[in-house]
ZABAKOL-424878 format. One record per residue: x, y, z of N, C-alpha, C, CB in turn; residue in three letters. Coordinates in steps of 0.1 Angstrom, whole numbers, plus 5000, padded with zeros to 4 digits. Glycine has a CB too. Layout:
XYZXYZXYZXYZALA ...
REM end
This chain:
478151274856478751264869479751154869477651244881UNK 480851174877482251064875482151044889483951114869UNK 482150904892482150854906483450744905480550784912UNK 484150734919484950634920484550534930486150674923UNK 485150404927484950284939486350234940483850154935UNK 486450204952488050184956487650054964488950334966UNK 488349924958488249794968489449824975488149634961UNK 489649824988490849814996490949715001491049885004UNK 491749614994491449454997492849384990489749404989UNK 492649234991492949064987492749074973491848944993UNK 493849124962493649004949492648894955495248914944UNK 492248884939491448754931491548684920490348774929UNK 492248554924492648484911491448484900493148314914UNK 490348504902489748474891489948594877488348454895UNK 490548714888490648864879491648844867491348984890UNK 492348744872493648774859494648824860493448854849UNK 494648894873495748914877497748884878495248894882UNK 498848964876499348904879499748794891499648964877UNK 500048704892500748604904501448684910501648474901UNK 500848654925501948714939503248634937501348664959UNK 504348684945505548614945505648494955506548704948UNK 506048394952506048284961506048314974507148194958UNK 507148454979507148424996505948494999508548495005UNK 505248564988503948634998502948594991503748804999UNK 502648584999500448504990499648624987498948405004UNK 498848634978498448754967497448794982497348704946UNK 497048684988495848744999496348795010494848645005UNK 497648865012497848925020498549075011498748835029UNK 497849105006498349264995498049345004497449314980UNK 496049285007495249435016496349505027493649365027UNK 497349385036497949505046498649585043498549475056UNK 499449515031500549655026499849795021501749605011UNK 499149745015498349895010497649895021497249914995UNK 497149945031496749945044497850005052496349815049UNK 498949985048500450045059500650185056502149955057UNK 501250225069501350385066502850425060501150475080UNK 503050445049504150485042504950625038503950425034UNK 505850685044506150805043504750885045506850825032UNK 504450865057503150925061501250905060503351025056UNK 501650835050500150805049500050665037499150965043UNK 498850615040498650475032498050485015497550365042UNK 498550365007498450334993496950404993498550174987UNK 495750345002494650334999494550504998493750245009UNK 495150605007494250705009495050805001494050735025UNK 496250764997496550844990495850844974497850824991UNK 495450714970494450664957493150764959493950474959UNK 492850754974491650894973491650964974490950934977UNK 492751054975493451164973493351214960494651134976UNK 494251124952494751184938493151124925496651084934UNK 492351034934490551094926490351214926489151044933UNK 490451244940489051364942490251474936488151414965UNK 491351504939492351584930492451604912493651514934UNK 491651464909491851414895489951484890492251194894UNK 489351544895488051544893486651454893488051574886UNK 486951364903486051214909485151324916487051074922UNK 483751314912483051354922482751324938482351344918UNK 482551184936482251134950483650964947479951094952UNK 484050934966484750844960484550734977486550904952UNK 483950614975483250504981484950414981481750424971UNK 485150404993486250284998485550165003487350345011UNK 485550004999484649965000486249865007483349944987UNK 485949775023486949725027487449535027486749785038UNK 487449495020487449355019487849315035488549295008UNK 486649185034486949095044488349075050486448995039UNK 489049015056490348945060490648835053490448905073UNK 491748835050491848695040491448545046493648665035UNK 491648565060491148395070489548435068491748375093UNK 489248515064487548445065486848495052486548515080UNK 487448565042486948575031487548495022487048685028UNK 486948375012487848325001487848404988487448194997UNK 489048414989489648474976489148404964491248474976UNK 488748284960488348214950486548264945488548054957UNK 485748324959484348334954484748464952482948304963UNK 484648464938484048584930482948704931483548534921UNK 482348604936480748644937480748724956479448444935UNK 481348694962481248744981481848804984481348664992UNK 481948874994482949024999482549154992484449014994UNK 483649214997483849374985483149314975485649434979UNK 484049244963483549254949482249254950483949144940UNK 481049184957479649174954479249314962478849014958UNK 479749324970479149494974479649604962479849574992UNK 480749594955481249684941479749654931482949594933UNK 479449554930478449524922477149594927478349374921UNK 476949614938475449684946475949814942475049664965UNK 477349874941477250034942477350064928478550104950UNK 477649984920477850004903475849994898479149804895UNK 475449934904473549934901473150054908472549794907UNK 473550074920473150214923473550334916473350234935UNK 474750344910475350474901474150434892477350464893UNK 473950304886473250304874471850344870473350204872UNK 471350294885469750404886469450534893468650314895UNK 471150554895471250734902471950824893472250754919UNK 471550764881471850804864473650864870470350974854UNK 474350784874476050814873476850794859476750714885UNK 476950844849477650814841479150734837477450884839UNK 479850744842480750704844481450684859481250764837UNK 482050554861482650494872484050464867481950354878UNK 484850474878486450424880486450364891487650524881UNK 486150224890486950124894488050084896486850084890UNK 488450094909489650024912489949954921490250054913UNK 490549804921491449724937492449814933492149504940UNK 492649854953493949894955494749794964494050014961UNK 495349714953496749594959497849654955496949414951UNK 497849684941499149744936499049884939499349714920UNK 500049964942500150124933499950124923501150194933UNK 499350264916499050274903499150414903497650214898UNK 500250474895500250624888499250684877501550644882UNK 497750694880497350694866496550794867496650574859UNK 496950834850496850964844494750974844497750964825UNK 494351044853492751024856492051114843492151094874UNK 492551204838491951274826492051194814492651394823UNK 493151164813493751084801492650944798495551024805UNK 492950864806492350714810490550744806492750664830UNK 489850864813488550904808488350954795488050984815UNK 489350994788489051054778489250914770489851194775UNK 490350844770489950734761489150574758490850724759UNK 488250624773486850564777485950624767486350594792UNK 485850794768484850884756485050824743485151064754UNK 486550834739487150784727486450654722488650764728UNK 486650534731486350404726485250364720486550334734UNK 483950484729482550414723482150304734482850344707UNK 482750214738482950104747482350134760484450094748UNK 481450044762480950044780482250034788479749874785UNK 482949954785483949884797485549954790483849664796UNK 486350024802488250014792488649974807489450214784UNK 489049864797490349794814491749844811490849564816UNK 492049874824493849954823494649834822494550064839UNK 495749814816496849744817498149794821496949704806UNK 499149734822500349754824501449694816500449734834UNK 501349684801502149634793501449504791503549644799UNK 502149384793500749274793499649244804501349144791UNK 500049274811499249294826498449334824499549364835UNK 497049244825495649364832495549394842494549334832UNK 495649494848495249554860493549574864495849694858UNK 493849594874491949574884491949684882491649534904UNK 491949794875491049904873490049914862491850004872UNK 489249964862488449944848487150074850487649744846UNK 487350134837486550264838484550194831487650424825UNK 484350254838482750154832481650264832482149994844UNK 480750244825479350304818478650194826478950304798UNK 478050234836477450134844476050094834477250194860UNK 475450164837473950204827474150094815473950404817UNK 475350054810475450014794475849844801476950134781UNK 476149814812476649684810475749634821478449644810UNK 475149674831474649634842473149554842474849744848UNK 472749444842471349434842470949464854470949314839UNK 469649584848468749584869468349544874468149624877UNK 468249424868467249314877468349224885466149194866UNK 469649244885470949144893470749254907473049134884UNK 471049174917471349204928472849264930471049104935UNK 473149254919475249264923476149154923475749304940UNK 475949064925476748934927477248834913475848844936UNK 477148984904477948954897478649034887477448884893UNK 479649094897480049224890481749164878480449374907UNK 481949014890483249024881483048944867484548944889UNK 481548914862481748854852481148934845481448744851UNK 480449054849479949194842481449244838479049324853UNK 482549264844483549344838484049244828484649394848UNK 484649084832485649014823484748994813486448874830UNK 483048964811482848924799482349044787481748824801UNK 482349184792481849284785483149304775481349414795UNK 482649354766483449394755484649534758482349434743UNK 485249504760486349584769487749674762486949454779UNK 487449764760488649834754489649854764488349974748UNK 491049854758492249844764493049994764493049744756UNK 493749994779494150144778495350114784493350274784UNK 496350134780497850134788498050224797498950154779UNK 498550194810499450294822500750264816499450244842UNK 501250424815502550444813503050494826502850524802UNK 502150504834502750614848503350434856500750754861UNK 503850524870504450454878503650294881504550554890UNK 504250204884503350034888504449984901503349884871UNK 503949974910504549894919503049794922505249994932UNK 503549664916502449564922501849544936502949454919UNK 503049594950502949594962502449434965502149714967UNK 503149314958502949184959503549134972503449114948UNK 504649204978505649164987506149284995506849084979UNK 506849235009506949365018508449445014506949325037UNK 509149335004510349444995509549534982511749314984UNK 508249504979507849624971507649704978506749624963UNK 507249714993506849825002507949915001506449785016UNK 508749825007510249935007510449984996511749855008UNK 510649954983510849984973510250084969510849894967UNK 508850124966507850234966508950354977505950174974UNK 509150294987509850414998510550514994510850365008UNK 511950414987513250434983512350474972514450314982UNK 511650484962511450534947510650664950510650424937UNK 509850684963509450814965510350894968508550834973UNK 511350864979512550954980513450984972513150934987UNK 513750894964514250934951513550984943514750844944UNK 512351004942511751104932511551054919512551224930UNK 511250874918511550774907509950814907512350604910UNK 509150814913507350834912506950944917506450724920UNK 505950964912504551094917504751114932502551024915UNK 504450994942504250994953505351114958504150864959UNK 504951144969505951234978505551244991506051364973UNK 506551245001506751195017505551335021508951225027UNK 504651275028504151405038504651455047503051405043UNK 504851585044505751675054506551775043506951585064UNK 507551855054508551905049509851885047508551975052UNK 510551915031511251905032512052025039511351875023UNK 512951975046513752025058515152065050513851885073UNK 515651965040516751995034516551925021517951955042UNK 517551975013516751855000517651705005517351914975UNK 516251635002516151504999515651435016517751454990UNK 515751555028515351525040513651555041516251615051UNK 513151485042511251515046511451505062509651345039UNK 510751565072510051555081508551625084510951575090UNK 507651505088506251545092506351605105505251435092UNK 505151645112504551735119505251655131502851755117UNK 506051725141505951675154507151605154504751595158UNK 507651545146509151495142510151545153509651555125UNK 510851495160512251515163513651435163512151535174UNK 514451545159515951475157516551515164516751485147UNK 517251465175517951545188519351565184518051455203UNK 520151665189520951695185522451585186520851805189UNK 523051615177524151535175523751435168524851475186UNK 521851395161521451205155522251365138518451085156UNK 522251215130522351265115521251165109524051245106UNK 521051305098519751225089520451285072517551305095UNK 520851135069521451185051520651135043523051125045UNK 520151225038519451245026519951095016519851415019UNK 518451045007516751065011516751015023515650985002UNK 515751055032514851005047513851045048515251025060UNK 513350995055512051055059511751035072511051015051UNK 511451115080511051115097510151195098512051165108UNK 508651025100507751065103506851155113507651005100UNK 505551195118504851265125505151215139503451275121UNK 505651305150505851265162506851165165504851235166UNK 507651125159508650995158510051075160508450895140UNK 510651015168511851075174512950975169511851085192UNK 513951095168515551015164516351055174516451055147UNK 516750955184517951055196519251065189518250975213UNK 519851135201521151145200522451065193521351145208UNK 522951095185524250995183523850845172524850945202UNK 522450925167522150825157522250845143521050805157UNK 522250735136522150765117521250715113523250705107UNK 520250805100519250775095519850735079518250885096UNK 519950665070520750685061520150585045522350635069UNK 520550635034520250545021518750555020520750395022UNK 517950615020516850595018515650555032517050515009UNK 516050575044515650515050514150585055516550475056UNK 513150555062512250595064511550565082511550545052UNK 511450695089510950625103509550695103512050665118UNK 508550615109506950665104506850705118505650535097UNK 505550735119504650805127505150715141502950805122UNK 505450785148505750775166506050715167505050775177UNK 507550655158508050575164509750605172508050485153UNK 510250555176511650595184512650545182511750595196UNK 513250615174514850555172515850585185515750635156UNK 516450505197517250515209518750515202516950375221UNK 519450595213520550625215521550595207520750595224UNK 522350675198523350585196523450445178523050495213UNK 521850465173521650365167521550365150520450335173UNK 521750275143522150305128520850265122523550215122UNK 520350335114519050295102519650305090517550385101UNK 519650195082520150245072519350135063521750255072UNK 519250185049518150115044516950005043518450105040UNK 516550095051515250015064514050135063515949995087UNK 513050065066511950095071511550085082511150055065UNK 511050185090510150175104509050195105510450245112UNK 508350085106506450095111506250205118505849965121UNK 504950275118504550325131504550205143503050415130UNK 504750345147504850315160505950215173503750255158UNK 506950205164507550135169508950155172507350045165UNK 509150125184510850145192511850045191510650135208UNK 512950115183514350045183515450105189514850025170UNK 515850025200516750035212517950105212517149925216UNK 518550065219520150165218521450075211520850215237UNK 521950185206523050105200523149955189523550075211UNK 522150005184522149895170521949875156521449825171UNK 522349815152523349835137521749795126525349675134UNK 520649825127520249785118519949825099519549765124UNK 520149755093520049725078519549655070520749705075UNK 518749685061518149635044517049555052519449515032UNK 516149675062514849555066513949685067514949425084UNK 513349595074511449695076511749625093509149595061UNK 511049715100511249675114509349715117512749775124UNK 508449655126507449645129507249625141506949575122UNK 507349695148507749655167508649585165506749565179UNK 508349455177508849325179509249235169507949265187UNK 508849315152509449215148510449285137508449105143UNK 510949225131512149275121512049185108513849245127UNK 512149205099511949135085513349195074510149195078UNK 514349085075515549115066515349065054517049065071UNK 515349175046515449205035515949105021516149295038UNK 517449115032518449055022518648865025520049135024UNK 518248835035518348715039516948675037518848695051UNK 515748715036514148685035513648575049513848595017UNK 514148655060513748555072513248725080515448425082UNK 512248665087511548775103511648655114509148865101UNK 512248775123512648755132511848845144513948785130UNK 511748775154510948795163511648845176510248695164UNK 511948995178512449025194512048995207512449135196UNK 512848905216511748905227512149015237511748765234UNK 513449055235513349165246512949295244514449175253UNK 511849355253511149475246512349575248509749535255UNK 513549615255514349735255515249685240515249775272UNK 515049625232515749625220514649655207516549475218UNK 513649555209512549645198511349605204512649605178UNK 510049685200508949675204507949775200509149665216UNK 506949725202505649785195505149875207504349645188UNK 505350015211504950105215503450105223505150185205UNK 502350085213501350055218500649915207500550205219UNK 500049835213499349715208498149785196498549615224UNK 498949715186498049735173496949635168499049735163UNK 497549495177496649405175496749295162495549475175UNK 496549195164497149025158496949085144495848845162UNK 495649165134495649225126496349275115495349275130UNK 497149345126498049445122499849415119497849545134UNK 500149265124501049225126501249125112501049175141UNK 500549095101500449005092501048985082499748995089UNK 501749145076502249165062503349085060502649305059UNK 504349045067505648925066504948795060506548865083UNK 503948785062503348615057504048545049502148595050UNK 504548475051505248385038506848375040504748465022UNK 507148505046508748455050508848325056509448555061UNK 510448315059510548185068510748275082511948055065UNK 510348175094510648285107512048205114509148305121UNK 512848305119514248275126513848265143515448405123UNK 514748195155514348185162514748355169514748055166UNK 513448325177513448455186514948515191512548425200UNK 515148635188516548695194516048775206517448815182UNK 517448745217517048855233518148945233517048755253UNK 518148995242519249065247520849075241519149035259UNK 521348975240522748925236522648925221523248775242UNK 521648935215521548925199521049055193520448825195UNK 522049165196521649315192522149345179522249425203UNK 523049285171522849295157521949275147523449255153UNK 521449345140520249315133520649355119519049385139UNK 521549345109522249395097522649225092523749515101UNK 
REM end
């Protein structure tokens, strides 16, 4: 029996990991993979393409928040509940586990990667990425696990076992930073990776999901994507890759162009925006690496309250002072 465990969570320096990029701290990964992207999020699409890949059963296990979990104990959070579910495969005779944190995207070949687990002989094959080790690791629970541990120590069960190496040649987006987010966007609509927008394509290189509207006279040029229930009015441009998610509202008159739109969120009439990710009330440029904070809700705004949570993925930018009314350029 093949089972999967999926941490949906915070890197852990002790893993080996690559280093986050200076403007984003590795303990803020969990929200990007957590965000909904051309329809649906890193995590769920990862459980998707298990149970698609022949995973029998597949356990999403959710890390703490980075303010109250330390990323440094090894031993607490997810990882030590990964360790309780890896002893229970092991006395519910599970033969093989796939392991994985989902921080980064990962395109990987799930037949392939098992078969050269069979191949190795090996309790443990950690995936890499060229020199990179990656947080995945296929494991013979039965063969490395003692049953007398409680779990709380699963990361030194993987790093100290004798560990065969298997290279991803498929797609890697680390998702270290909210320009990888974009980037994954632009590389699904371009058709650079596996992933692909949920919905239909409407024209080539146009996706729209379920409930989508484009009022007449907006243009949408290919790649885009307009997500479920999310409206584009009149006399607007969607353009270069750009992406508007679930219920959000592009007003009157207004330019998107290589940007991202959060669910849920409303951008006003008549404005030029470019090379960002917009999140309600706030905006995050791209090209200048500053978020900016709207105060007037008829220019941008968060539709319905998602909550302090939900607002975190910018961490590490610098922030600009709040723009109102008179400050409607956003390019």
């Amino acid at each position: 029996m093949l089972k999967g465990i999926i941490i949906a969570g915070a890197g852990n320096a002790a893993l080996d990991v690559a280093s986050a990029s200076s403007i984003f701290p590795r303990t803020k990964q969990a929200t990007l993979a957590s965000l909904e992207i051309l329809g649906a999020t890193v995590v769920n699409r990862v459980v998707e393409d298990f149970k698609s890949s022949g995973v029998h059963s597949v356990e999403v296990i959710a890390d703490a928040s980075p303010e109250t979990e330390d990323s440094s104990d090894v031993s607490g959070g997810s990882w030590q509940t990964a360790g309780r579910k890896l002893l229970d495969c092991a006395n519910d005779g599970v033969e093989v586990v796939l392991l994985m944190h989902v921080g980064p995207y990962v395109e990987l070949d799930t037949p392939a990667a098992l078969q050269a687990h069979r191949d190795s002989g090996e309790p443990v094959v950690r995936l890499f990425n060229g020199r990179t080790p990656l947080d995945i690791w296929i494991v013979d629970p039965a063969r490395i696990l003692d049953p007398d541990s409680k779990g709380d120590a699963v990361v030194s069960w993987l790093t100290s076992a004798k560990a065969a190496r298997y290279e991803v040649n498929g797609y890697v987006n680390k998702l270290e930073s909210p320009r990888d987010l974009r980037n994954l966007a632009v590389d699904s609509l371009n058709l650079r990776c596996r992933m692909r927008p949920l919905g239909l394509e409407v024209r080539p290189g146009v996706w729209m999901a379920e409930g989508a509207e484009v009022e007449k006279d907006a243009r949408i040029v290919a790649p885009a994507y307009i997500g479920r229930q999310a409206v584009v009015s009149q006399q607007c441009l969607v353009t270069r890759g750009s992406n508007i998610e679930c219920k959000s509202l592009i007003d009157y008159g207004t330019v998107i162009e290589d940007t991202s739109v959060l669910p849920n969120s409303y951008v006003g009439i008549g404005l030029d925006v470019s090379h960002s990710i917009v999140d309600g009330d706030k905006l995050l440029n791209l090209q200048h690496g500053v978020v900016v904070t709207i105060e007037d809700s008829a220019v941008m705004r968060q539709n319905k309250p998602l909550g302090e949570a939900a607002c975190r993925w910018w961490g590490g930018f610098e922030s600009a002072p709040a723009l109102s009314t008179a400050d409607k350029g956003a390019n």
